[in-house]
RODO-2510 file (C-alpha; in nm, 4 decimals, decimal comma):
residues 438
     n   res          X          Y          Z
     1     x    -0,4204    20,6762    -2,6036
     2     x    -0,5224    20,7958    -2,2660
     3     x    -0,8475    21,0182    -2,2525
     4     x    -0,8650    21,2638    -2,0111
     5     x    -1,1716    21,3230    -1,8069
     6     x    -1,1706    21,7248    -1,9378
     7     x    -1,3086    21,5420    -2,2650
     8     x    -1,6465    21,7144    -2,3505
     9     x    -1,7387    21,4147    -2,5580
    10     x    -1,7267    21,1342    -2,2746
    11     x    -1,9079    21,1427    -1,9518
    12     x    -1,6914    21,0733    -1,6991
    13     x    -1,7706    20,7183    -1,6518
    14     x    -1,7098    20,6474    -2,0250
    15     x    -1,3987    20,7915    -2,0087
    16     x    -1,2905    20,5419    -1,7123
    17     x    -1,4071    20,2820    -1,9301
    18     x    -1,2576    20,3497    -2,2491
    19     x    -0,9054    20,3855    -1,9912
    20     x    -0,9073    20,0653    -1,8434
    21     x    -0,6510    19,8337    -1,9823
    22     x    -0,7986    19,5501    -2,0965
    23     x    -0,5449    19,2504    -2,0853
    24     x    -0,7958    18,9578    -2,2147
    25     x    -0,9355    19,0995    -2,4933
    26     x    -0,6407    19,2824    -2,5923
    27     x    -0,4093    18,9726    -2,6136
    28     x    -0,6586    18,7689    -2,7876
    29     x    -0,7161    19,0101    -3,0827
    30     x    -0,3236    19,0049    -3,1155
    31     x    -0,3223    18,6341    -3,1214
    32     x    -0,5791    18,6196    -3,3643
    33     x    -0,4007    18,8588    -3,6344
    34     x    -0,1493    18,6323    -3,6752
    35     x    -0,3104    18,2845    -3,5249
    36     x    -0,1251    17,9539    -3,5855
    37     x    -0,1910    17,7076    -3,8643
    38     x     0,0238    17,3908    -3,9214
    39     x    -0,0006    17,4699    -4,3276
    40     x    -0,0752    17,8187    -4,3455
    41     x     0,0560    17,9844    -4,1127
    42     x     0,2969    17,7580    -3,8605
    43     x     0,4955    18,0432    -3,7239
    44     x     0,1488    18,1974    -3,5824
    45     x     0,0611    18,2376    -3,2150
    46     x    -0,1088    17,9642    -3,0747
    47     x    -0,3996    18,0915    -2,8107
    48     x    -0,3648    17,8654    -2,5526
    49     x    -0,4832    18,1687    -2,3595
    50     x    -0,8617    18,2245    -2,4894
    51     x    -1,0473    17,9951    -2,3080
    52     x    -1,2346    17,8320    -2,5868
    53     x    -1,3522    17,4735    -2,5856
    54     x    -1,2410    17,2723    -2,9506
    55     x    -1,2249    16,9595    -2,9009
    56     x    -1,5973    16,8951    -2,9874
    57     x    -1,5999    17,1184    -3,2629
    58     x    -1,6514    16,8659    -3,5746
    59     x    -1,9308    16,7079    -3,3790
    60     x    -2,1182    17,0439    -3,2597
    61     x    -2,0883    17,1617    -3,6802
    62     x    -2,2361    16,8907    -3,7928
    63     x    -2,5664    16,9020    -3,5077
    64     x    -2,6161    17,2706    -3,5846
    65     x    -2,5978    17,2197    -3,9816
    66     x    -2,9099    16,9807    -3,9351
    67     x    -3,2202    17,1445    -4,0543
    68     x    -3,3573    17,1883    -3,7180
    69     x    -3,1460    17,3397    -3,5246
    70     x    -3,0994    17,7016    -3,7592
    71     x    -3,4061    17,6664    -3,9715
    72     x    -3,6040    17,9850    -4,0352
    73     x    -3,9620    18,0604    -3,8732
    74     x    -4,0674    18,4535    -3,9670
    75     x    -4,1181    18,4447    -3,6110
    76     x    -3,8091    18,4916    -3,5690
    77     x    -3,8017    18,8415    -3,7478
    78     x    -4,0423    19,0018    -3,4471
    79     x    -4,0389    19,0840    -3,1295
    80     x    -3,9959    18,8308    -2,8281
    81     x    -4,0061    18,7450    -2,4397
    82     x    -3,6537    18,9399    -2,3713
    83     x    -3,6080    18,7538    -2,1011
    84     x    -3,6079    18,4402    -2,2997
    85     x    -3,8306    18,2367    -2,5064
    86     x    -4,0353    17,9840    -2,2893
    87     x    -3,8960    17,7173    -2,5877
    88     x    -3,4889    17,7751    -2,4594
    89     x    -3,5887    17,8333    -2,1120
    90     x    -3,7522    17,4994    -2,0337
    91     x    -3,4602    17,3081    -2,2912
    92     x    -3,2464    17,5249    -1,9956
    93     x    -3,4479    17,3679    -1,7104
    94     x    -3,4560    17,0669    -1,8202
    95     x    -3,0849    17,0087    -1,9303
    96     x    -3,0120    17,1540    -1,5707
    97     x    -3,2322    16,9061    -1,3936
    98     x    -3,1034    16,6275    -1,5734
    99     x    -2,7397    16,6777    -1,5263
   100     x    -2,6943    16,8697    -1,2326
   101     x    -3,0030    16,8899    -0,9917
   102     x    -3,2550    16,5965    -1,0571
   103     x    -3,3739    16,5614    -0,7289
   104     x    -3,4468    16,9283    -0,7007
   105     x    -3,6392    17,0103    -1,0548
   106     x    -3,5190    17,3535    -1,2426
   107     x    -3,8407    17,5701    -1,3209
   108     x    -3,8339    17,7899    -1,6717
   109     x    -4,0255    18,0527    -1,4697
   110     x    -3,7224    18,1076    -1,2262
   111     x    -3,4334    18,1519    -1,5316
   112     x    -3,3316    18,4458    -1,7460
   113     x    -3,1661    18,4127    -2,0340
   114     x    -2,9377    18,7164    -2,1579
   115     x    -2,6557    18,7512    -2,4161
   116     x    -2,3867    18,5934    -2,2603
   117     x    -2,2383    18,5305    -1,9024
   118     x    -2,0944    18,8794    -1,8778
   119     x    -2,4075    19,0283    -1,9318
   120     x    -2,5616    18,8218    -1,6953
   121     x    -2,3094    18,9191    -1,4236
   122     x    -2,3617    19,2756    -1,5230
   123     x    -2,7139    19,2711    -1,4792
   124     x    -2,6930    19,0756    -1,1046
   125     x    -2,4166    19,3930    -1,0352
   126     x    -2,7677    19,5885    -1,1240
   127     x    -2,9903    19,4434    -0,9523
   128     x    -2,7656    19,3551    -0,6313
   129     x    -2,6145    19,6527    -0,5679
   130     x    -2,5360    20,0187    -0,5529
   131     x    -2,2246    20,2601    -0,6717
   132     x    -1,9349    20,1926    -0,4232
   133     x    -2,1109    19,8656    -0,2473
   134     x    -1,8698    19,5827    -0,1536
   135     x    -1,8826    19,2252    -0,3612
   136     x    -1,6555    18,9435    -0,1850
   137     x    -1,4568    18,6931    -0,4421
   138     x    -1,2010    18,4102    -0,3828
   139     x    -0,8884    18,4506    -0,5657
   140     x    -0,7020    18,3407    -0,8197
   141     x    -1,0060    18,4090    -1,0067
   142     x    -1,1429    18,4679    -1,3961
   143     x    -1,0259    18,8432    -1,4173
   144     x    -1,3498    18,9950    -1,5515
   145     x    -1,4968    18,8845    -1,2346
   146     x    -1,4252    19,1955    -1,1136
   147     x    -1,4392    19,4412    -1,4650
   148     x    -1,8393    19,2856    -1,5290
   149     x    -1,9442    19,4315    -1,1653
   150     x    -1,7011    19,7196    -1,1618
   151     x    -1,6950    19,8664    -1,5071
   152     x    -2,0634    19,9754    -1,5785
   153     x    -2,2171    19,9058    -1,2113
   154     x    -1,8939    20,0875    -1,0057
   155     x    -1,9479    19,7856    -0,7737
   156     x    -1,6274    19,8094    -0,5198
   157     x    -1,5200    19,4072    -0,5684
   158     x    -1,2559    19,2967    -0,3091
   159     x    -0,9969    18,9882    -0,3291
   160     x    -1,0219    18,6758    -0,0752
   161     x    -0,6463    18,5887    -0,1374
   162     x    -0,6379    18,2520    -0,1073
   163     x    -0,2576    18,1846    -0,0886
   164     x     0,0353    17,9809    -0,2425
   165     x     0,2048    17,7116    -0,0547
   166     x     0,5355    17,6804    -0,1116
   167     x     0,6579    17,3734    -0,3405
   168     x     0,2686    17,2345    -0,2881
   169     x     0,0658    17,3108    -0,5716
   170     x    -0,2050    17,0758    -0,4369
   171     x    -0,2588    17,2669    -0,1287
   172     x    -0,2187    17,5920    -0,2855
   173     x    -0,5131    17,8464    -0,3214
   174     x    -0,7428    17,6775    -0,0963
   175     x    -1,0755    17,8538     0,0338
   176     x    -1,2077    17,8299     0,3954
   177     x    -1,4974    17,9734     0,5368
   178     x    -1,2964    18,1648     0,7972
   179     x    -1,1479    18,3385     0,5118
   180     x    -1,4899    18,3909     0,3911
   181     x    -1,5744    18,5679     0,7078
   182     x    -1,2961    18,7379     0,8329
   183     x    -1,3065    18,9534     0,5070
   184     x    -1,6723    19,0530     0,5934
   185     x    -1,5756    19,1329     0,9039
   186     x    -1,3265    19,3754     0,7931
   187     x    -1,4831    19,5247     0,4768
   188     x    -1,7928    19,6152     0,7602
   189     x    -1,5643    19,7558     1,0546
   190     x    -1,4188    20,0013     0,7571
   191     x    -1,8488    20,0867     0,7604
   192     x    -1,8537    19,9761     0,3758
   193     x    -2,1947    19,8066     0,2865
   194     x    -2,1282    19,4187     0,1952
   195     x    -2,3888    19,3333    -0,0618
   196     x    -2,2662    18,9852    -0,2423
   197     x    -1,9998    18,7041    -0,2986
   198     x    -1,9697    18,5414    -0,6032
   199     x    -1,8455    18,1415    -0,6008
   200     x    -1,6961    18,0590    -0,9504
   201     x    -1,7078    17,6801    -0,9500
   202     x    -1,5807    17,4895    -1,0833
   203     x    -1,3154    17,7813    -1,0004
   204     x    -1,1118    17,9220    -1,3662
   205     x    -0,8256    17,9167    -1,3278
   206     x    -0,7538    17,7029    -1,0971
   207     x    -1,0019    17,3678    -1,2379
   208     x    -1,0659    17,3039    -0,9118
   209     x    -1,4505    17,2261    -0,7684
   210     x    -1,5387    17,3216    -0,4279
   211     x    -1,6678    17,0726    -0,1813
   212     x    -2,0504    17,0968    -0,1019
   213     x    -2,0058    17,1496     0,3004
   214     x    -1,7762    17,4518     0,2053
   215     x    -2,0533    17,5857    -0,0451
   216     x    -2,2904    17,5347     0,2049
   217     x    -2,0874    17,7378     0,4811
   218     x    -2,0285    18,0280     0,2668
   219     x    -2,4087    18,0112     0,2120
   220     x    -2,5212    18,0095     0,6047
   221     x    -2,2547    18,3357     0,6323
   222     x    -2,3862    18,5277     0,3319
   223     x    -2,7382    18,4652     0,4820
   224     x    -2,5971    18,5665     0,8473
   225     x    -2,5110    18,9019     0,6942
   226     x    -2,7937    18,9498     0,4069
   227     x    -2,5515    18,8895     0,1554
   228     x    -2,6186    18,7819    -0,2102
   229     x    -2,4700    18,4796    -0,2502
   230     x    -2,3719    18,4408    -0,6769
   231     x    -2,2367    18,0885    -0,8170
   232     x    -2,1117    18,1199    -1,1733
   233     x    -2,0987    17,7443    -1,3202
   234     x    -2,0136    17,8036    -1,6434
   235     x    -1,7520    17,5284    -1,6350
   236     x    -2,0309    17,3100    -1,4564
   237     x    -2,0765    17,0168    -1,7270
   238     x    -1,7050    17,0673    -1,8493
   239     x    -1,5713    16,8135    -1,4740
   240     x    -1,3820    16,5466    -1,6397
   241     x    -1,2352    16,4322    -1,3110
   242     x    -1,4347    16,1024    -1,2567
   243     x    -1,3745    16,1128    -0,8558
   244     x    -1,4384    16,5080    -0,8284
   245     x    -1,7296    16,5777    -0,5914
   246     x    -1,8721    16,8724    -0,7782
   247     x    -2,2559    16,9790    -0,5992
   248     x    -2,4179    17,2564    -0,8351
   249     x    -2,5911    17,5212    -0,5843
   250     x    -2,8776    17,4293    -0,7936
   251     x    -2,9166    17,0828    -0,6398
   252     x    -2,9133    17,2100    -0,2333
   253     x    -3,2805    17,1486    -0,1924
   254     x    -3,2570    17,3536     0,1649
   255     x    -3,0207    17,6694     0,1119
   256     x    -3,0431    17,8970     0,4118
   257     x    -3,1622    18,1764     0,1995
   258     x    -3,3553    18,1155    -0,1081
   259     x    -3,4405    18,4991    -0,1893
   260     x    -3,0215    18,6053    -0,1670
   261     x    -2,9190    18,2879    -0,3805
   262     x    -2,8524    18,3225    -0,7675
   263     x    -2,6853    18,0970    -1,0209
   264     x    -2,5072    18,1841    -1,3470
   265     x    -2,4615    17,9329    -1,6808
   266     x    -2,3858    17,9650    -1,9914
   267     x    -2,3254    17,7355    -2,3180
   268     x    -2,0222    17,9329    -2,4120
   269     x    -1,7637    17,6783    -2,2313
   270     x    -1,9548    17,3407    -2,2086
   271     x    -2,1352    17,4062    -2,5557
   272     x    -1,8044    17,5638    -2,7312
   273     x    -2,0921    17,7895    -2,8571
   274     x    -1,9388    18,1590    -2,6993
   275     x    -2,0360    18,3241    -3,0332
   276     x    -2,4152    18,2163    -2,9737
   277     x    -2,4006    18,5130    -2,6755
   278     x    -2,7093    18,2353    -2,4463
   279     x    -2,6326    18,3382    -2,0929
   280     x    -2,8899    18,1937    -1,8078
   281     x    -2,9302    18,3338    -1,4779
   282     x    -3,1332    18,1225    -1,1750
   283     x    -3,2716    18,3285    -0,9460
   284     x    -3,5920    18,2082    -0,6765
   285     x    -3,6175    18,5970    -0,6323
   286     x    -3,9501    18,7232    -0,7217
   287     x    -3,8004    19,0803    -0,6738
   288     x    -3,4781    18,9932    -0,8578
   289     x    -3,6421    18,7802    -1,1466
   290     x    -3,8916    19,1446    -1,1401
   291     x    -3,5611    19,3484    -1,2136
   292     x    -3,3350    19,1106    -1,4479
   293     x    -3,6947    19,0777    -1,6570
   294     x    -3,7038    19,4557    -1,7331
   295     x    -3,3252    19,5108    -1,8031
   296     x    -3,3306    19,1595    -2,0382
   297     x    -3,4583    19,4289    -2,2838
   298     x    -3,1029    19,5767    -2,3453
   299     x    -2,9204    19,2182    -2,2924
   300     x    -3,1367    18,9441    -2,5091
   301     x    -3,0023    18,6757    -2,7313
   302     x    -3,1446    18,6845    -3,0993
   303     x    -3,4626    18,4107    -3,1565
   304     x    -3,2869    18,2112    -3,4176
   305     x    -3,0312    18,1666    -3,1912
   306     x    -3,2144    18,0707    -2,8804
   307     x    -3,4056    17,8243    -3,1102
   308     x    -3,0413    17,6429    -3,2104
   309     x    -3,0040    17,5790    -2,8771
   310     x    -3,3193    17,4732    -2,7551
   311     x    -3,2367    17,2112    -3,0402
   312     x    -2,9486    17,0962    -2,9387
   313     x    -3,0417    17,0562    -2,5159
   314     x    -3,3892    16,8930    -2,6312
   315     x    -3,2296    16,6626    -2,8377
   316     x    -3,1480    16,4297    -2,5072
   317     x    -2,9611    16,1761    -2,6924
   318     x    -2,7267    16,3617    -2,8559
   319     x    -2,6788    16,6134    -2,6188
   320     x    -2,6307    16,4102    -2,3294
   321     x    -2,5424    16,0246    -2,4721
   322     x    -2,2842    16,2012    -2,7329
   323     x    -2,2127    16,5752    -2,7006
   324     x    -2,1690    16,5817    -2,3228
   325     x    -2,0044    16,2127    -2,2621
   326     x    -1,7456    16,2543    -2,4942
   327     x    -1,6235    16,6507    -2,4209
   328     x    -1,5329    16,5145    -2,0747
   329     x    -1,3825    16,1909    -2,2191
   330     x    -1,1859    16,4059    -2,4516
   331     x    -1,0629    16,6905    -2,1660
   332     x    -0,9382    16,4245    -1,9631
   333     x    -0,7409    16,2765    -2,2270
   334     x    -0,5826    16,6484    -2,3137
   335     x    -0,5449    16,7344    -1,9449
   336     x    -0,3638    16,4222    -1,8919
   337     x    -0,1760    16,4839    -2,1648
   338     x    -0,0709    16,8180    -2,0959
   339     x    -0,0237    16,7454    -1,7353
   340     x     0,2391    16,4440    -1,8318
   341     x     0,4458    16,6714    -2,0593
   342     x     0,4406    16,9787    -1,7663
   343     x     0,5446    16,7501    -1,5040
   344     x     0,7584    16,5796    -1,7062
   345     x     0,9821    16,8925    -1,6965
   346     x     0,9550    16,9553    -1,3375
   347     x     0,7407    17,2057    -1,3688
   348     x     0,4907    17,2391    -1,0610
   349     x     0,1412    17,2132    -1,1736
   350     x    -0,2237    17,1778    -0,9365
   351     x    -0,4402    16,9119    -1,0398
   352     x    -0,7472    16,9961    -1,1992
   353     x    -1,0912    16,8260    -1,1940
   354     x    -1,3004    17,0613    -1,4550
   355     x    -1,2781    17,3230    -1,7227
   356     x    -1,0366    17,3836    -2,0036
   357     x    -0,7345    17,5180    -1,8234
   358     x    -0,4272    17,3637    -1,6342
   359     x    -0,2257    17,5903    -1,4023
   360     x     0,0618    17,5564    -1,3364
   361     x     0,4117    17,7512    -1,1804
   362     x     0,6922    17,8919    -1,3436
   363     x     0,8086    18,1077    -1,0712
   364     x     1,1427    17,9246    -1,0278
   365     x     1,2286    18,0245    -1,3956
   366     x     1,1479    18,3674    -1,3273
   367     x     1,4929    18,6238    -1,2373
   368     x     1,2690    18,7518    -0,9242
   369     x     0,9548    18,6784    -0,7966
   370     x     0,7666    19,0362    -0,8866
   371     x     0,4728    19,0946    -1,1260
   372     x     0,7492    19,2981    -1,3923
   373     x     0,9268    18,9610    -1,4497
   374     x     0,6287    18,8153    -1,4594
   375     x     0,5460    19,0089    -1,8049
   376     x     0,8521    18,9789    -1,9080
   377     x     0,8132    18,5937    -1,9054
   378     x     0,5067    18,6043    -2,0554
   379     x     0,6167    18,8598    -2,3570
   380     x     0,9416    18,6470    -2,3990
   381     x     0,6420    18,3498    -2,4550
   382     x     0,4205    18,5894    -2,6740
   383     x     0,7180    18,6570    -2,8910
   384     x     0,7889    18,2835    -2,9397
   385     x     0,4333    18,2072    -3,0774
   386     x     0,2642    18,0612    -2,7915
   387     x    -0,0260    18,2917    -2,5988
   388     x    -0,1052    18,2151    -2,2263
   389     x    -0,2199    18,4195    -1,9334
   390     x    -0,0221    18,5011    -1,6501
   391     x    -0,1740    18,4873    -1,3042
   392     x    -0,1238    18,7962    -1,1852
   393     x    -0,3992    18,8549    -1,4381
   394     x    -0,6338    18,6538    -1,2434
   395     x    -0,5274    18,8305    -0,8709
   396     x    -0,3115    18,5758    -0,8233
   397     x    -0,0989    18,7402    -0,5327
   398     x     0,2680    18,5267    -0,6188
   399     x     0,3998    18,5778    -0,9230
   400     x     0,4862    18,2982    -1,1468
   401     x     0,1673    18,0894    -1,2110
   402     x     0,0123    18,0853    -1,5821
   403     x    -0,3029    17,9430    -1,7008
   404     x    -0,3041    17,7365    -1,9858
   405     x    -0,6045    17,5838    -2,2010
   406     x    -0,5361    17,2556    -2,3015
   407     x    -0,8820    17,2348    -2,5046
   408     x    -0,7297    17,3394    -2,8464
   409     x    -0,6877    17,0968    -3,1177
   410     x    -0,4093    16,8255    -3,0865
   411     x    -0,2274    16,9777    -3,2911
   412     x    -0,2145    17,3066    -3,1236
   413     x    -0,1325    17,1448    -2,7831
   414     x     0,1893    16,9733    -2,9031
   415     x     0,2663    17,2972    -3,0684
   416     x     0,1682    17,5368    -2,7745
   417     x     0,3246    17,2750    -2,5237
   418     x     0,6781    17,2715    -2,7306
   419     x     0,6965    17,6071    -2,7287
   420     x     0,6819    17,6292    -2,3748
   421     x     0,8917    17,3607    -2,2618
   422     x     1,1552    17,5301    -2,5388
   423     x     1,1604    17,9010    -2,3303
   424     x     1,1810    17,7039    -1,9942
   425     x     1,4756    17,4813    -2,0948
   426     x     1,6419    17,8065    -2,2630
   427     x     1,5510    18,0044    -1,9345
   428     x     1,7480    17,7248    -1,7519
   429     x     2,0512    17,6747    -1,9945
   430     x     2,1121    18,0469    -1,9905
   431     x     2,1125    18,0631    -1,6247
   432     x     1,8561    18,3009    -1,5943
   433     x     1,7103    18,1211    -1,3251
   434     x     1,7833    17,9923    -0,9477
   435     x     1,9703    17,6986    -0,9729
   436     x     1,5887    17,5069    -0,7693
   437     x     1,4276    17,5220    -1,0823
   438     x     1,6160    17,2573    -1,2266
***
């Protein structure tokens, strides 16, 4: 039901809110009213388009059952550091040294934990920037990208379209500096006030990871123009791709500038553990750190649950000899898998190196290239029990690409995957399609 901004009840920005259609959230409550079960309920939708990590769930259970990790203090029943408890903020700092930055040491004073990535992207849009400012993304990118600064903040977020190449996946979507630039450029000569550009890497949806003289570039132009420069590595200990060169921002020991440079994590993806709500941003800001402190107040994570996982990142051996180890061992064996079966059927697919998600085109199985067929591929999917999200989703300018997360349970990959190849092979056998998609 559309509200109308004549409702006395709403202020006016609550009643843009409450309009915006939200196509994430949306589609996964309707996939999990009727979700798929092998037993119970095998003609169910199977979410391959939630992107939720499984594959390590037995393992994760059984760690967080242990006494430790959930075990009651009365502590835990008053009030605490917002910002963080110094216990989960220095498990934080230290997990991030080890794996990603141990030449270049993480301090617990310089992190912030809040409930959840989003939050903690909604709380940089606070801090960064004003009503109607400009903030610069690549895309494809993860949709919400754009709601968590835009929704509550009004921040004014504008699309580097980083293009398609025909019949090359791998050279599709690429980011260059000059790109980077250019859009400045523009955004300024239109006299709009630039304020930040957010790097997701590695990138969702594409699994790619960005190259550390690119990062670097991007850096040197934000601080050229007293831009914010934002990396969101939520995805960061999820590369399975032993050859990818993946460089955290956190480990550039000399970025050009330290006060304008701000790093996003989370242990929803890597950790499975998106119900825990344990967001972390890095920031070497006194002023920002100042800011994100006194708004961590409406944004914190409960105690207990900071304390389950400070467990689990102390415990070194399990989190980084088991836990960590094996997720990548096991997302490169259901990435491989998934890309075999795709390619097997001449679909066109980009390589990944990290995250959950392959992406792939069906554009050639599509009657015309537009964003309507798009849907209309997608509901034609829906309908046959499988749940995936379309690209246009992610500001993906061609039609045709869909994300898919191959980190569901074997059994729901098969499933997911059948159903998929079974619409595509229909879509060809009923000539719906140009006769190059064959």
């Amino acid at each position: 039901m559309l509200i109308t901004g004549t409702d006395s009840v709403l202020s006016r920005r609550a009643t843009e809110t409450v309009n915006i259609d939200e196509f994430l959230f949306t589609h996964f409550a309707k996939a999990e009213a009727n979700l798929f079960h092998a037993k119970d309920n095998p003609g169910g939708i199977v979410n391959m388009g939630t992107a939720v990590n499984r594959v390590m769930e037995e393992e994760l259970a059984e760690r967080l059952t242990n006494s430790d990790a959930l075990r009651f203090d009365q502590r835990y029943q008053h009030y605490f550091n917002p910002s963080g408890v110094l216990e989960l903020r220095q498990a934080v700092a230290d997990t991030l040294t080890r794996q990603l930055a141990p030449d270049n040491p993480v301090s617990p004073d310089n992190l912030v934990i809040m409930n959840g990535a989003t939050s903690c992207l909604d709380a940089l849009a606070y801090a960064l920037c004003d009503p109607g400012d400009v903030l610069l993304t690549p895309t494809p990118v993860y949709a919400r990208i754009f709601s968590d600064f835009e929704e509550r903040c009004q921040v004014d977020v504008m699309p580097i379209v980083c293009k398609a190449v025909p019949d090359n996946a791998g050279e599709s979507f690429q980011l260059c500096k000059e790109a980077v630039e250019d859009k400045i450029v523009e955004a300024l000569s239109a006299k709009r006030r630039v304020r930040a550009f957010i790097l997701v890497n590695p990138n969702n949806p594409l699994g790619d990871v960005y190259p550390p003289s690119l990062i670097l570039d991007i850096m040197k132009i934000c601080a050229k123009y007293e831009m914010h420069f934002i990396c969101d590595e939520i995805y960061s200990l999820s590369v399975f791709d032993e050859d990818a060169n993946f460089h955290s921002v956190l480990s550039f020991k000399d970025v050009p500038d330290p006060e304008r440079t701000h790093f996003i994590w989370a242990m929803s993806k890597d950790f499975a553990l998106a119900g825990f709500r344990t967001g972390v941003i890095h920031t070497r800001s006194s002023s920002v750190k100042k800011c994100l402190d006194a708004v961590a107040v409406y944004q914190s994570t409960p105690a207990l649950i900071q304390h389950a996982s400070a467990t689990l990142l102390s415990d070194k051996a399990w989190c980084d000899d088991l836990y960590l180890k094996i997720n990548r061992q096991r997302l490169r064996e259901r990435y491989t898998r998934c890309l075999a079966k795709l390619k097997g059927a001449g679909i066109n697919v980009r390589k990944a190196k990290a995250g959950l998600f392959i992406w792939f085109n069906l554009g050639p199985y599509l009657r015309s290239r537009t964003k309507e067929d798009e849907m209309d591929l997608f509901r034609e999917l829906l309908e046959r029990g499988v749940y995936m999200v379309p690209g246009t989703q992610f500001y993906c300018e061609e039609p045709g690409w869909f994300r898919a997360i191959f980190a569901v349970s074997e059994v729901e990959l098969e499933e997911g995957l059948k159903r998929i190849l079974q619409v595509v092979e229909e879509r060809k056998q009923k000539g719906q399609v140009p006769s190059r998609a064959a």
